[in-house]
C-alpha positions in Angstrom: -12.2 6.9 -3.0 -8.0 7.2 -3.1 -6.2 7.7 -0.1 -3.9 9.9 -2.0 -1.8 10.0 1.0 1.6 12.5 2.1 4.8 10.7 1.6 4.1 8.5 -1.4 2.7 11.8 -3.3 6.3 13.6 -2.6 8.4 10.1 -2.6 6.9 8.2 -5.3 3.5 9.8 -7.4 3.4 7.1 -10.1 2.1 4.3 -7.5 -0.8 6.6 -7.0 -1.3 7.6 -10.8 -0.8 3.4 -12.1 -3.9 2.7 -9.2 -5.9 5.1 -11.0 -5.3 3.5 -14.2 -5.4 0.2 -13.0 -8.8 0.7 -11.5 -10.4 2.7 -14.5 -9.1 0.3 -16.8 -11.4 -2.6 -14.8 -15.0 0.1 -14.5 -14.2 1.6 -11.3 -15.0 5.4 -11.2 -11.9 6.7 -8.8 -12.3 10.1 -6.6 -9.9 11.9 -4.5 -12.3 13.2 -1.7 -11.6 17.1 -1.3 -10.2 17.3 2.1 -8.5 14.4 2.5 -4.9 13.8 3.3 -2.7 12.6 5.4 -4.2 9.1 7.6 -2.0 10.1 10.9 -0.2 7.1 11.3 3.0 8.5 11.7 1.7 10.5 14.1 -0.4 7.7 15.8 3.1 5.6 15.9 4.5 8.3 18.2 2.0 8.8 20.4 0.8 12.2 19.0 -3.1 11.3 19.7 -4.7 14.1 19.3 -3.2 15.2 16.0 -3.8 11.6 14.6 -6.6 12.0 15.6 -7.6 15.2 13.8 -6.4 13.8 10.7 -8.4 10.3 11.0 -11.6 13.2 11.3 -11.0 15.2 8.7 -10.5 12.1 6.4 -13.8 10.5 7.9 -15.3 14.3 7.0 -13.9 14.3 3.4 -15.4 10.5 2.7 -18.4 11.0 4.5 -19.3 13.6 2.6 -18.3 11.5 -1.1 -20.9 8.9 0.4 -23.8 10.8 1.1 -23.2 12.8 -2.3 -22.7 10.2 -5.3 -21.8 6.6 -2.4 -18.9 4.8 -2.3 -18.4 1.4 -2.3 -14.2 1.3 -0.9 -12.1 3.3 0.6 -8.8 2.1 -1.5 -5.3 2.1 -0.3 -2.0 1.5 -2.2 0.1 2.1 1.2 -0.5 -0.4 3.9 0.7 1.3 6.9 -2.3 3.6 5.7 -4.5 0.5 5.5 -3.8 -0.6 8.6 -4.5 3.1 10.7 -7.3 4.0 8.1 -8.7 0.2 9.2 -8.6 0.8 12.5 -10.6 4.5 12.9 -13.4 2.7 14.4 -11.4 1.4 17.5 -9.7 4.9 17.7 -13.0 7.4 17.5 -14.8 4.6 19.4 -15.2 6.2 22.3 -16.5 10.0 20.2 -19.7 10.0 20.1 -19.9 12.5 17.1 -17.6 10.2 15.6 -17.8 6.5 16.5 -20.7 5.2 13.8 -18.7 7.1 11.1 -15.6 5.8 12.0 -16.5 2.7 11.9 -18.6 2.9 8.8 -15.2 4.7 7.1 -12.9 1.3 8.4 -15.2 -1.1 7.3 -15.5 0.5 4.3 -11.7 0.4 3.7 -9.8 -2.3 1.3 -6.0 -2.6 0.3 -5.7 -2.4 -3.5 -4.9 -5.6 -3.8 -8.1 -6.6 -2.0 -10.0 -5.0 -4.2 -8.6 -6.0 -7.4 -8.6 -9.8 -6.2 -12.6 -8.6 -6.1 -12.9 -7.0 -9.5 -11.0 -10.0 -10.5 -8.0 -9.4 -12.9 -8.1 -8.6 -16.5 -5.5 -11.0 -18.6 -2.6 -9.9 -19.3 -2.4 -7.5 -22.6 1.8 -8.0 -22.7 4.4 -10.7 -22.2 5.7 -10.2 -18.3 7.8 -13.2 -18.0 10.0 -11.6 -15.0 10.8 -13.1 -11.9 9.5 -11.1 -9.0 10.7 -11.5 -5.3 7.9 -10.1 -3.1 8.0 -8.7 0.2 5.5 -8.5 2.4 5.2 -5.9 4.2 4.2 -5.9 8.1 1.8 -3.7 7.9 0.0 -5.8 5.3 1.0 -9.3 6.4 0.7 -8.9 10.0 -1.5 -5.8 10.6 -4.2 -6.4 7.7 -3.7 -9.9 7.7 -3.6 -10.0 4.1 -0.7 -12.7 3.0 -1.9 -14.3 -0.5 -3.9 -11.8 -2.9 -0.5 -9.6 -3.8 1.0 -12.9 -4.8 -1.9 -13.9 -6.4 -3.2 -11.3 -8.8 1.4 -10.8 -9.7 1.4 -14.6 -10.8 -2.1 -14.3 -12.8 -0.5 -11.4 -14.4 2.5 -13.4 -16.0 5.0 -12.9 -13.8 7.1 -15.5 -11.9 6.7 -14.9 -8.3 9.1 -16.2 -5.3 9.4 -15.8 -1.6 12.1 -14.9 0.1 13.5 -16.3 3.3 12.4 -14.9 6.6 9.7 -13.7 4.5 8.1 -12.7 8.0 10.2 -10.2 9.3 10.6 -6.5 9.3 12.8 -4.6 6.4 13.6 -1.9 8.9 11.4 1.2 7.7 8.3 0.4 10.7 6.5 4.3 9.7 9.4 6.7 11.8 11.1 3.6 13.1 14.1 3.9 10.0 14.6 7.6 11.4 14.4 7.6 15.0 16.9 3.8 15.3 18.9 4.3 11.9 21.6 1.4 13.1 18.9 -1.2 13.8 16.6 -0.5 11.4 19.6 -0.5 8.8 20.5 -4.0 9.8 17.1 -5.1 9.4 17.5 -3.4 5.8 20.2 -5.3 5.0 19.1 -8.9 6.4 16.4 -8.3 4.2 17.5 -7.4 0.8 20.3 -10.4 1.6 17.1 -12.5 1.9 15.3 -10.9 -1.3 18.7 -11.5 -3.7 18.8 -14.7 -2.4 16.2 -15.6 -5.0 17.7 -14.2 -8.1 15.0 -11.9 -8.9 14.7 -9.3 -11.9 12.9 -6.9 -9.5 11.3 -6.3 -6.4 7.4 -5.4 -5.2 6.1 -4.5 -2.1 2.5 -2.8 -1.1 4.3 0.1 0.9 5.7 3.1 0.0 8.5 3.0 3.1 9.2 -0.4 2.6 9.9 0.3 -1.3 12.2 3.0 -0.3 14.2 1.4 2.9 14.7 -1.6 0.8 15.9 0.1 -2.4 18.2 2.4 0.1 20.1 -0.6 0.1 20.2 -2.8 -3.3 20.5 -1.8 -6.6 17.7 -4.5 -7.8 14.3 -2.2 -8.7 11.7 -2.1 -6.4 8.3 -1.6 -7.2 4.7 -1.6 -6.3 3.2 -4.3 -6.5 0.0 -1.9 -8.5 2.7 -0.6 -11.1 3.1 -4.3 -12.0 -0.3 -5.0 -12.2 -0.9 -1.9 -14.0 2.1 -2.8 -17.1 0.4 -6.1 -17.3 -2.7 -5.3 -18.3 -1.9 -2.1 -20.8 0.0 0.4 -19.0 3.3 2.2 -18.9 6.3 -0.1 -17.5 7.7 0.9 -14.1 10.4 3.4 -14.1 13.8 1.1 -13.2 12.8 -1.8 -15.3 15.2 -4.0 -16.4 15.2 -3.8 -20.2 
């Protein structure tokens, strides 16, 4: 099942469409679980509990219900700062008893797309991708999931010449509403960042979060992708709007 999610849908629907095809493409039959929507981490970041919470059930609703109709074997998201709140369900219904074995089935259940593909295992690629790619991890991913080598991994079996910016560790500045509520900080960060990302000479940029993707290309006019419309191009589908020729 596709967390289709809120933000990326409106900020940047291909990411969501090149998972589909990326998944199909290697035998994986992809819902969208009717009823699912937003994960409520934004709202979990500002300490709006009980509406995060109301979102985490309704998603735990919609999936539970794809499982005990056809199963599911993954929960898949293409947005980490999803991930990460989607992830943790089971800590945050743990103490609701109508909901704290589901949640934690749903969070257990739950893998980052690029989990899942270094599990399928990557087709080889079907097209020359011999671009260098800076990648930035993003904090949700690196620090929250924990998940620091299988982006990297499955964009350097794919063709593509992958480097590591400096300071590779710290935050570009978009932290869920954190870009909003402290603009002058958070634009800093922004810019320490893409210094750090151009430092490498790249021919674009990929990241695993939509607001990362969009606070870092607020401020550089190198493309940045995700990481799935790479993956996707290598292996036999459309190139990534922004491309250099």
């Amino acid at each position: 099942a596709l967390l289709s999610g809120c933000a990326q849908q409106v900020l940047a629907p291909a990411i969501n469409e090149a998972t589909i095809r990326l998944l199909t493409r290697h035998g994986v039959e992809v819902v969208v679980a009717q009823g699912a929507g937003c994960c409520g981490a934004l709202n979990h970041h500002m300490g709006e509990e009980a509406s995060a919470l109301a979102l985490a059930r309704r998603n735990i609703d919609a999936w539970t219900a794809e499982i005990e109709r056809d199963g599911l074997d993954a929960v898949v998201i293409n947005a980490s700062g999803c991930g990460t709140t989607v992830k943790d369900y089971g800590f945050m219904l743990r103490d609701d008893p109508a909901y704290a074995e589901r949640a934690a089935r749903i969070a257990g259940l739950t893998r980052d797309i690029s989990e899942l593909m270094v599990g399928l295992g990557l087709r080889p690629a079907t097209r020359d991708t011999d671009l260098v790619v800076a990648y930035h991890a993003a904090c949700s991913l690196q620090h929250g999931q924990r998940i620091t080598t299988a982006p990297k991994q499955l964009l350097a079996q794919a063709g593509f010449t992958v480097k590591e910016a400096p300071e590779g560790h710290l935050c570009c500045g978009s932290a869920g509403t954190y870009n909003l509520l402290q603009p002058e900080i958070a634009s800093t960060l922004r810019d320490r960042k893409v210094a750090n990302l151009a430092s490498t000479a790249p021919d674009l940029i990929a990241a695993g979060n939509i607001g990362c993707i969009t606070q870092i290309a607020s401020g550089t006019g190198i493309p940045v992708v995700h990481t799935v419309e790479l993956l996707d191009w290598a292996t036999g589908g459309p190139p990534p709007a922004g491309l250099p020729a």
